[in-house]
PyMOL commands that place a pseudoatom at each C-alpha (Angstrom):
pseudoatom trace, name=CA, resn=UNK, resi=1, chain=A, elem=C, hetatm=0, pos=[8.970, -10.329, -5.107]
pseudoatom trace, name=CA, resn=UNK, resi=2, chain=A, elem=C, hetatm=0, pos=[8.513, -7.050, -2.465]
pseudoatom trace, name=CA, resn=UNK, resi=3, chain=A, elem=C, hetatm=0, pos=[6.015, -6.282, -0.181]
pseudoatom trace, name=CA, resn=UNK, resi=4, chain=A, elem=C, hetatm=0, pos=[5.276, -2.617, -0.562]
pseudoatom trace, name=CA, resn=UNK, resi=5, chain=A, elem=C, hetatm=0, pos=[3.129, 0.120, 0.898]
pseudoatom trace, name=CA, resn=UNK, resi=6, chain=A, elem=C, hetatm=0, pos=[-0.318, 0.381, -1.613]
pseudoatom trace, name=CA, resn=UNK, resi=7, chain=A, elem=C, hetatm=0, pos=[0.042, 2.792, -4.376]
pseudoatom trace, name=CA, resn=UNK, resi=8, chain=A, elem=C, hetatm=0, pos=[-2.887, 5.032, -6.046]
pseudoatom trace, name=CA, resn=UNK, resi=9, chain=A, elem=C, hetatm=0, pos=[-1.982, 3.478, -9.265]
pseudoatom trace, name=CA, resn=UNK, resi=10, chain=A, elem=C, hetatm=0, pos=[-1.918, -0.123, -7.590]
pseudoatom trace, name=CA, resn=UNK, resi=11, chain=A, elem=C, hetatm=0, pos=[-6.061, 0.283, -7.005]
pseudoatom trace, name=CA, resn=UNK, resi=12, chain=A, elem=C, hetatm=0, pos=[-7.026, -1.371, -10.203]
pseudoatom trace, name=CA, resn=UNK, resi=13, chain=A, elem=C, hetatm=0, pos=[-5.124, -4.185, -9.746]
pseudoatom trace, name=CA, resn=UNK, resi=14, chain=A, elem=C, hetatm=0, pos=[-5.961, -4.393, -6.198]
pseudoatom trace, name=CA, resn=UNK, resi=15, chain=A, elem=C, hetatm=0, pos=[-9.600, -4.360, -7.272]
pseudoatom trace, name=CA, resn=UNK, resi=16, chain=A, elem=C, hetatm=0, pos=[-9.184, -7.388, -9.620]
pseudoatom trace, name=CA, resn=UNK, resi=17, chain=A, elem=C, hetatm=0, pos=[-7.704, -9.563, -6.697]
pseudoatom trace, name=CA, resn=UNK, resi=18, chain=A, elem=C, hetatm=0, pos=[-9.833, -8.464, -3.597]
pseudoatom trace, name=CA, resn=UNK, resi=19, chain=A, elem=C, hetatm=0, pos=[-12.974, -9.073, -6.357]
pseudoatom trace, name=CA, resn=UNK, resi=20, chain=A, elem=C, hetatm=0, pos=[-11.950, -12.711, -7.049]
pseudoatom trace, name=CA, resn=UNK, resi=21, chain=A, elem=C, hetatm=0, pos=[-12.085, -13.475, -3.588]
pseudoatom trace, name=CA, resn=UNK, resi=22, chain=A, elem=C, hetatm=0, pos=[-15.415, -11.751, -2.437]
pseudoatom trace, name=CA, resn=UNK, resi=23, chain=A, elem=C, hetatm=0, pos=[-17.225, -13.468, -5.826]
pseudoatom trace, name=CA, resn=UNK, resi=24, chain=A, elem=C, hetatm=0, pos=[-15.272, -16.894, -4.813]
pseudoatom trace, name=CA, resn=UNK, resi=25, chain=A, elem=C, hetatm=0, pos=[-17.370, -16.546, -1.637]
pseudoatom trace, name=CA, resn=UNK, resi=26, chain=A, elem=C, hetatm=0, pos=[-15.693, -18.791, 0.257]
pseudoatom trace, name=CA, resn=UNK, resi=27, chain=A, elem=C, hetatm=0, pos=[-13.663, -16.459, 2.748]
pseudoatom trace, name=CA, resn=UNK, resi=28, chain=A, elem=C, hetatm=0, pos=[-14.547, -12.599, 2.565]
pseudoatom trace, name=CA, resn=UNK, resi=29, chain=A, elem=C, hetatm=0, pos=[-17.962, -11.420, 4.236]
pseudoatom trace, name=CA, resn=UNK, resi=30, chain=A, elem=C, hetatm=0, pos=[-18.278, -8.400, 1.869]
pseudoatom trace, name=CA, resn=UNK, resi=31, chain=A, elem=C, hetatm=0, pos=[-20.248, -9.745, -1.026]
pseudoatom trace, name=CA, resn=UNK, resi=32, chain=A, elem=C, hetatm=0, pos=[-20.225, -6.600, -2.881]
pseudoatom trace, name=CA, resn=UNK, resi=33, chain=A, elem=C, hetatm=0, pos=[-17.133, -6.118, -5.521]
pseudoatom trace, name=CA, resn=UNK, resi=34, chain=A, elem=C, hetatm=0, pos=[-14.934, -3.230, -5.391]
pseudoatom trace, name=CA, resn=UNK, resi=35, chain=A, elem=C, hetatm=0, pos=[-14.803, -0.829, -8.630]
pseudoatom trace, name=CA, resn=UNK, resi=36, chain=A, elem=C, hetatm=0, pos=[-12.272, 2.315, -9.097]
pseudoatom trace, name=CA, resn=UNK, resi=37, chain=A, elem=C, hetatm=0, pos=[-14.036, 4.653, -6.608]
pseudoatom trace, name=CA, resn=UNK, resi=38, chain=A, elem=C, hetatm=0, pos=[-14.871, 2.716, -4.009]
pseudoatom trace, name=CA, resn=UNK, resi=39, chain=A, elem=C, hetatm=0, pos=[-11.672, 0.736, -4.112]
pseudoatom trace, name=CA, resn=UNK, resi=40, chain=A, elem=C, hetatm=0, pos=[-9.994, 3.878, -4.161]
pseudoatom trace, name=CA, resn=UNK, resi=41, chain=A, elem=C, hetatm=0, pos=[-11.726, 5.289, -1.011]
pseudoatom trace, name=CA, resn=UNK, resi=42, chain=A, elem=C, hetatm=0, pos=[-11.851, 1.024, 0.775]
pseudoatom trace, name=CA, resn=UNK, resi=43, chain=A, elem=C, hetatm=0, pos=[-7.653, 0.718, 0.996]
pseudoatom trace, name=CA, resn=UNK, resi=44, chain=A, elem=C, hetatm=0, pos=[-7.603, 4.831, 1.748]
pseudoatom trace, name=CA, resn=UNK, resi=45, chain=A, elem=C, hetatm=0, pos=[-9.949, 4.179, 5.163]
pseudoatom trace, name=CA, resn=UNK, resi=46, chain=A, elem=C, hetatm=0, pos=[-7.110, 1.424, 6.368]
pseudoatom trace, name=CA, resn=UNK, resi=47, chain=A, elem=C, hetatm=0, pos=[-4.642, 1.942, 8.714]
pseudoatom trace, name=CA, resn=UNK, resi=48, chain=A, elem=C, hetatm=0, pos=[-1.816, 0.272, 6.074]
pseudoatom trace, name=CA, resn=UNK, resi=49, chain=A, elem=C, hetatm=0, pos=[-2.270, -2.043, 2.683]
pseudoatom trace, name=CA, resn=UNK, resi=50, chain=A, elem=C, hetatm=0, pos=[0.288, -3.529, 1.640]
pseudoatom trace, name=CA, resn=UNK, resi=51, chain=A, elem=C, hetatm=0, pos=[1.154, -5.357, -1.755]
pseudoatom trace, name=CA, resn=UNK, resi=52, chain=A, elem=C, hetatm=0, pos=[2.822, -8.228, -3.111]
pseudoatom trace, name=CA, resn=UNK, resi=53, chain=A, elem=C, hetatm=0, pos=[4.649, -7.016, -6.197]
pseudoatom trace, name=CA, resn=UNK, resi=54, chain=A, elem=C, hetatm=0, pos=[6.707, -8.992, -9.204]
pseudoatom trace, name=CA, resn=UNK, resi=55, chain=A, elem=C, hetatm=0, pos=[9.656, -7.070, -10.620]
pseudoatom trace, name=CA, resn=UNK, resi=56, chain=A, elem=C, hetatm=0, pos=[7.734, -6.479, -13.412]
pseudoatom trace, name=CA, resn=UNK, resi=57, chain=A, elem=C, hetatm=0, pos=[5.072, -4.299, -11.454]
pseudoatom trace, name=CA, resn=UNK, resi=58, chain=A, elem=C, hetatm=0, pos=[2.311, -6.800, -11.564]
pseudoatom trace, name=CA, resn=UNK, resi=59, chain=A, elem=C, hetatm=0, pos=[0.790, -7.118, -8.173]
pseudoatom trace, name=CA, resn=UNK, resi=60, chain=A, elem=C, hetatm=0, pos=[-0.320, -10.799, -6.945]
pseudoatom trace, name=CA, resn=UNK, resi=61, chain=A, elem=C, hetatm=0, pos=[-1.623, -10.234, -3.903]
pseudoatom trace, name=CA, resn=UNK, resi=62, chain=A, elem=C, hetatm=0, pos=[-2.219, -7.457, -0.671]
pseudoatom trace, name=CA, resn=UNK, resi=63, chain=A, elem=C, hetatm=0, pos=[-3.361, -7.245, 2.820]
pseudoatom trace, name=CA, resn=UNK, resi=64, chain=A, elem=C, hetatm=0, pos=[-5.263, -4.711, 4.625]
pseudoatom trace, name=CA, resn=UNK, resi=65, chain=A, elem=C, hetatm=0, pos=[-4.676, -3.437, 7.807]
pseudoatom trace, name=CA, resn=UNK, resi=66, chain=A, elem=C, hetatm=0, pos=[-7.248, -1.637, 10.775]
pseudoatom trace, name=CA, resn=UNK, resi=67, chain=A, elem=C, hetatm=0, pos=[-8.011, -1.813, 14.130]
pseudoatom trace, name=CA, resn=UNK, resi=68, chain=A, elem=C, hetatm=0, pos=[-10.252, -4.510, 15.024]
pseudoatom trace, name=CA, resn=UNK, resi=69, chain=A, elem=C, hetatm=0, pos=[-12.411, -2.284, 17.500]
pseudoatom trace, name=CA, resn=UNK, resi=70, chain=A, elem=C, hetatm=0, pos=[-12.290, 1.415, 19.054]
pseudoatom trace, name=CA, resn=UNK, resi=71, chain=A, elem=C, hetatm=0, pos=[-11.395, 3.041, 22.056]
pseudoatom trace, name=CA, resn=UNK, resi=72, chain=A, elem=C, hetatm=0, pos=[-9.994, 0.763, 24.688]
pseudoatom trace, name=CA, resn=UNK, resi=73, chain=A, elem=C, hetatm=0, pos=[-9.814, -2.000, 22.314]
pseudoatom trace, name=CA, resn=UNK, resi=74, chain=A, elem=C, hetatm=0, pos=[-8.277, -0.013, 19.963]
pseudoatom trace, name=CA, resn=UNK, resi=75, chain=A, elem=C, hetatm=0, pos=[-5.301, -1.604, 20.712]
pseudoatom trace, name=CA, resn=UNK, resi=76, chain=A, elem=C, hetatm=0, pos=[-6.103, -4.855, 18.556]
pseudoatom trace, name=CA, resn=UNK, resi=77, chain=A, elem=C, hetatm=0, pos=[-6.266, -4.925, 14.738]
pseudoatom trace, name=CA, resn=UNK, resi=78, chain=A, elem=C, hetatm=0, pos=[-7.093, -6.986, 12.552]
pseudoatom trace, name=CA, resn=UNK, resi=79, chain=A, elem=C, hetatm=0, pos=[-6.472, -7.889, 8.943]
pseudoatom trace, name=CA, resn=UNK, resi=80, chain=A, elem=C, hetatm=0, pos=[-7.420, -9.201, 5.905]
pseudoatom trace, name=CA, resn=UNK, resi=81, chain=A, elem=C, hetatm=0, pos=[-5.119, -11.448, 2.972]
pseudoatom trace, name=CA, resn=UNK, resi=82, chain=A, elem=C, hetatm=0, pos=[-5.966, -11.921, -0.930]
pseudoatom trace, name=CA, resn=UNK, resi=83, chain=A, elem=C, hetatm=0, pos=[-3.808, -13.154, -3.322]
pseudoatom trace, name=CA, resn=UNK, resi=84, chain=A, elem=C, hetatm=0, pos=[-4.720, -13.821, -6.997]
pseudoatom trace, name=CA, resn=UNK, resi=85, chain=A, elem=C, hetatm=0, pos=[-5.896, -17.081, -8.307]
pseudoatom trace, name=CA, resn=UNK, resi=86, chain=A, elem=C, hetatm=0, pos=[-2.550, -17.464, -10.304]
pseudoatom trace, name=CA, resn=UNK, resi=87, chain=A, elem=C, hetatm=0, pos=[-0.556, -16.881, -7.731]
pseudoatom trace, name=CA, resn=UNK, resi=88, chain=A, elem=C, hetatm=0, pos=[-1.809, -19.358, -5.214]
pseudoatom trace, name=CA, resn=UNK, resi=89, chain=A, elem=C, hetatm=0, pos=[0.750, -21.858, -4.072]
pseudoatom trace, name=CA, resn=UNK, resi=90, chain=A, elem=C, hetatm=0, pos=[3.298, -19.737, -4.454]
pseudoatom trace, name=CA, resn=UNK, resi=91, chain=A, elem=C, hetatm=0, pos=[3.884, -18.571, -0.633]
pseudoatom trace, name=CA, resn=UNK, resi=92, chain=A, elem=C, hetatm=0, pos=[2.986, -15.045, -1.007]
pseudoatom trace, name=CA, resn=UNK, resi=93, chain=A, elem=C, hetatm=0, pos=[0.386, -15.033, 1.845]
pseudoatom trace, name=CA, resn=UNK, resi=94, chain=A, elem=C, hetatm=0, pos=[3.646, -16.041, 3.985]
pseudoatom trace, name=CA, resn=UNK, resi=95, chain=A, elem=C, hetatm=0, pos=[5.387, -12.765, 3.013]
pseudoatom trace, name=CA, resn=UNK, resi=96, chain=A, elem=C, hetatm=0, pos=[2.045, -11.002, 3.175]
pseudoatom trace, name=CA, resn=UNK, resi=97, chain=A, elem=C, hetatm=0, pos=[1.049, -12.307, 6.645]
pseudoatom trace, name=CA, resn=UNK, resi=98, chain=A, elem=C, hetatm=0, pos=[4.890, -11.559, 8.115]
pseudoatom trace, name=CA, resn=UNK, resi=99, chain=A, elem=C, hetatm=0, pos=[4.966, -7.852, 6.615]
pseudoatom trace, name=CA, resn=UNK, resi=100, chain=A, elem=C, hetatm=0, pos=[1.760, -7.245, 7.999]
pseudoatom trace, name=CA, resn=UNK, resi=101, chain=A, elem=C, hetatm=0, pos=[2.987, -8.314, 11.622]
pseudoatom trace, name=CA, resn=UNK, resi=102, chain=A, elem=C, hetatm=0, pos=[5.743, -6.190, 11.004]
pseudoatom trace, name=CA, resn=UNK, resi=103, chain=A, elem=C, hetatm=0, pos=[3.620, -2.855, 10.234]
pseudoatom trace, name=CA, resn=UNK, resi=104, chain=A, elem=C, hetatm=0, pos=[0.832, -3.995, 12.798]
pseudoatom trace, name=CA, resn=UNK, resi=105, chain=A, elem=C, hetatm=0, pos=[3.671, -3.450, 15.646]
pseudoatom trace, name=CA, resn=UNK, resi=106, chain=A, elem=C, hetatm=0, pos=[4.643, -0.401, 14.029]
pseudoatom trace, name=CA, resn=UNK, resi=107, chain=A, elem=C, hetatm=0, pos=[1.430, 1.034, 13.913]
pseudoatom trace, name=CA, resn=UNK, resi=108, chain=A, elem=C, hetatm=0, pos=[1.429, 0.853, 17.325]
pseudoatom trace, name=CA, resn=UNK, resi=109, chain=A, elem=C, hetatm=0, pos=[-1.117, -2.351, 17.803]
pseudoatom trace, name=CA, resn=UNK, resi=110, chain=A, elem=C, hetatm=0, pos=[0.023, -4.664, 20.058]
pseudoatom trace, name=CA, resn=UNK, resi=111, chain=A, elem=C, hetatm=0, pos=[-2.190, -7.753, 18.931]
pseudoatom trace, name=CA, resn=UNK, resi=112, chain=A, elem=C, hetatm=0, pos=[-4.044, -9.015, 15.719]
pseudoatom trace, name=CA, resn=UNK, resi=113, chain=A, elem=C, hetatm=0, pos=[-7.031, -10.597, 15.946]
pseudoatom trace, name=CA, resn=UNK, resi=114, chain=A, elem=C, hetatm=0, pos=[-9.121, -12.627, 13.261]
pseudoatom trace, name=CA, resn=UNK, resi=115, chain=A, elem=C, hetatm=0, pos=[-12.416, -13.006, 13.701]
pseudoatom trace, name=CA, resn=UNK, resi=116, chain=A, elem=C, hetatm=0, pos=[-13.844, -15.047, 10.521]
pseudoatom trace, name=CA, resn=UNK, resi=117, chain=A, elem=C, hetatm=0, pos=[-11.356, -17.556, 9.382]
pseudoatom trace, name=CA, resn=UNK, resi=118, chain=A, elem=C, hetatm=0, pos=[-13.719, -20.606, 7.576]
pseudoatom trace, name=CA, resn=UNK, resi=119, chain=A, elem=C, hetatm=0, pos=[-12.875, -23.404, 8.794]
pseudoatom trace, name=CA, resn=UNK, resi=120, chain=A, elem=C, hetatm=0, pos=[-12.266, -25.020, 5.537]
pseudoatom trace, name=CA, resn=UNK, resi=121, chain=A, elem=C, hetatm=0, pos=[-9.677, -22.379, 4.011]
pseudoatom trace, name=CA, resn=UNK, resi=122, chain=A, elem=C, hetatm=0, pos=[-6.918, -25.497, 5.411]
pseudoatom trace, name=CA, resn=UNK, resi=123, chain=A, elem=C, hetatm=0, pos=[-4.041, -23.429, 3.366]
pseudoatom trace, name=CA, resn=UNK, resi=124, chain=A, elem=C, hetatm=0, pos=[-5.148, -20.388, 5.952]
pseudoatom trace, name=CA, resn=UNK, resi=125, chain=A, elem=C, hetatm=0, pos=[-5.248, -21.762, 8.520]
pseudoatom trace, name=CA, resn=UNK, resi=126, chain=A, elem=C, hetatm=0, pos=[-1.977, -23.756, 8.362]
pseudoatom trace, name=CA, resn=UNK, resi=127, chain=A, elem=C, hetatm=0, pos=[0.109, -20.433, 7.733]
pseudoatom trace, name=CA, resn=UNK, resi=128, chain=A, elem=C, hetatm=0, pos=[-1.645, -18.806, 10.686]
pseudoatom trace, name=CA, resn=UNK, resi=129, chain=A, elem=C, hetatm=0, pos=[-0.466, -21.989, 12.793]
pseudoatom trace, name=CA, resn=UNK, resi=130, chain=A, elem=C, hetatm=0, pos=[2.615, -22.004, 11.180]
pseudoatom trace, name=CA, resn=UNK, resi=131, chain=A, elem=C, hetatm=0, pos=[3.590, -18.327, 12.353]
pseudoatom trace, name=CA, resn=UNK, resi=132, chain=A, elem=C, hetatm=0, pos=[2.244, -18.630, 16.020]
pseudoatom trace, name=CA, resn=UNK, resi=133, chain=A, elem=C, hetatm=0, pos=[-1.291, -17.520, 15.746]
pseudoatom trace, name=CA, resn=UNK, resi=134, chain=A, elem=C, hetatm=0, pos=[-3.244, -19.194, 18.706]
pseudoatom trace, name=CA, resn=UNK, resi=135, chain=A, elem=C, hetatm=0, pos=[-6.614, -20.671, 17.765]
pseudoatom trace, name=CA, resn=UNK, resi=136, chain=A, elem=C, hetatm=0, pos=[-8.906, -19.171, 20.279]
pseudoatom trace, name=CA, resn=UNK, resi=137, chain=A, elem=C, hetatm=0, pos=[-12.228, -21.217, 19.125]
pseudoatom trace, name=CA, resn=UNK, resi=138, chain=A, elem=C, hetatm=0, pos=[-14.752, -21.511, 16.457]
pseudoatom trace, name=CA, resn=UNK, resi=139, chain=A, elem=C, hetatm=0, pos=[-18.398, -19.982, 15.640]
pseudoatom trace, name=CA, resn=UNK, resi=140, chain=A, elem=C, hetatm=0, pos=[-20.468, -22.690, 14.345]
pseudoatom trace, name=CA, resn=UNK, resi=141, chain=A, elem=C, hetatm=0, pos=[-22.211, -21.764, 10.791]
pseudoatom trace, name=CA, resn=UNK, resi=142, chain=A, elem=C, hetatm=0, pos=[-20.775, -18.048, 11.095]
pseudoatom trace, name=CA, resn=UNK, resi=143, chain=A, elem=C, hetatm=0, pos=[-19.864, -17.608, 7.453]
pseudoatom trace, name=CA, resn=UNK, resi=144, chain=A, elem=C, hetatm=0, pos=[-22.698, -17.914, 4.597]
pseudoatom trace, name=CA, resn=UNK, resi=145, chain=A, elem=C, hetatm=0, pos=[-20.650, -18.772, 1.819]
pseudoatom trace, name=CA, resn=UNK, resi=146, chain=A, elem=C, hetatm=0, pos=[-21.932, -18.172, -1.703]
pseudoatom trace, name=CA, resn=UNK, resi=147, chain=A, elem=C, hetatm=0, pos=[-23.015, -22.218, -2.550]
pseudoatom trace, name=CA, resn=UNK, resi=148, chain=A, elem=C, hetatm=0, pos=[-25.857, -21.079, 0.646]
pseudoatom trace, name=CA, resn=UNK, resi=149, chain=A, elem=C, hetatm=0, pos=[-23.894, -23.462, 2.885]
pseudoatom trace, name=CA, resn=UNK, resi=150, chain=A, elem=C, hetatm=0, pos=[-22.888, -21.967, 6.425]
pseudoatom trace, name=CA, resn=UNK, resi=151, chain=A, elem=C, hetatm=0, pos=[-19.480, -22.864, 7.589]
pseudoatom trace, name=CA, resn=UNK, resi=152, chain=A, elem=C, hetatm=0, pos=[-17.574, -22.507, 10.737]
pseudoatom trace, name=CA, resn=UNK, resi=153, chain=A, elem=C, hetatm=0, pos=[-15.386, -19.874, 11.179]
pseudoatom trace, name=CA, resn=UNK, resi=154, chain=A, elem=C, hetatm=0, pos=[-12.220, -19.856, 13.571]
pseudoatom trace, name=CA, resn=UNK, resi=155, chain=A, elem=C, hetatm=0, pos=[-11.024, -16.712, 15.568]
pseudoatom trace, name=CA, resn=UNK, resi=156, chain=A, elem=C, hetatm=0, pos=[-6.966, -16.300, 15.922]
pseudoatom trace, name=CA, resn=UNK, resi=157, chain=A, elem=C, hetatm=0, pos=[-4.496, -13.867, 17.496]
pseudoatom trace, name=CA, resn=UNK, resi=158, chain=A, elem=C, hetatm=0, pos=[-1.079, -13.086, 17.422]
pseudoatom trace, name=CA, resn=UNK, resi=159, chain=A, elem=C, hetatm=0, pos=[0.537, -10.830, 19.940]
pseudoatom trace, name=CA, resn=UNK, resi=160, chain=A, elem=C, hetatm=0, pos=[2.883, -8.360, 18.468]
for i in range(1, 160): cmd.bond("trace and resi %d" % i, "trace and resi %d" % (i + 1))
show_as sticks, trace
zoom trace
C-alpha cells in the first residue's frame, strides 16, 4: 500500500469512494455526489489529494487538501478523509491522515484545522487523538445527517 499524489486517471475511482461517503450521510456536508466532470474539476481546485493505492492499482481510499480560510488565515488548512467501505478497518486513514500532515507542512500551512468531525464517527476521532490532534470543542446539532437526526460535531487541530 502507497500513498500517492491523485492521478487524472485515479478520478473515477476517487468518485466511487468520496460518493459512498456523502450518500452514507453520516460525515461529509456535501450531499451532492461527484460524477466524471465535476470530480475531475473538485480534486483539481485542492491544494493536494492524495491516494491510498494497492499494488494492483486499485485505490481504497484519498484525502483532500485546502486552506481552511483566506488571507491572514490562510495559513490553516484543512482536510478531508474517505476510504472505501471494503477497506475500513484496515488502517488506511492512519497512512492517509500522516501523509497528509506531511504535505500540509510542505505546502507551506503551518496548522490543520477540522471543523465538522460528528461526534459519533468514534473510529475518527480516535485516530485524530491518536496522532496529537487537540479537541478544541463541539457544535451542538451542527451536522444534519441523512436519517434527519442532527449530531454534534467536534473541531480539531494539529500544528504542523
Amino acid at each position: 500500500m502507497t500513498v500517492r499524489s491523485y492521478r487524472e486517471q485515479d478520478v473515477a475511482q476517487m468518485c466511487r469512494i468520496w460518493n459512498e461517503v456523502v450518500e452514507e450521510g453520516a460525515a461529509f456536508p456535501q450531499t451532492e455526489s461527484l460524477d466524471g466532470e465535476t470530480g475531475s474539476r473538485f480534486f483539481a481546485e485542492q491544494t493536494f489529494c492524495g491516494v491510498a493505492e494497492e499494488e494492483d492499482g486499485r485505490i481504497l481510499g484519498l484525502y483532500i487538501l485546502h486552506p481552511n480560510n483566506v488571507g491572514r488565515c490562510g495559513h490553516i488548512s484543512n482536510a478531508s478523509f474517505a476510504v472505501g467501505r471494503e477497506a475500513r478497518g484496515k488502517h488506511i486513514g492512519e497512512l492517509l491522515v500522516r501523509d497528509c500532515l506531511t504535505q500540509a507542512k510542505a505546502h507551506g500551512f503551518r496548522l490543520i484545522q477540522f471543523n465538522a468531525v460528528v461526534k459519533t464517527n468514534a473510529p475518527a476521532r480516535h485516530l485524530y487523538q491518536k496522532l496529537g490532534f487537540v479537541e478544541l470543542g463541539s457544535i451542538p446539532g451542527g451536522f444534519l445527517k441523512k436519517d434527519g437526526v442532527y449530531e454534534d460535531i467536534v473541531l480539531y487541530y494539529h500544528t504542523l
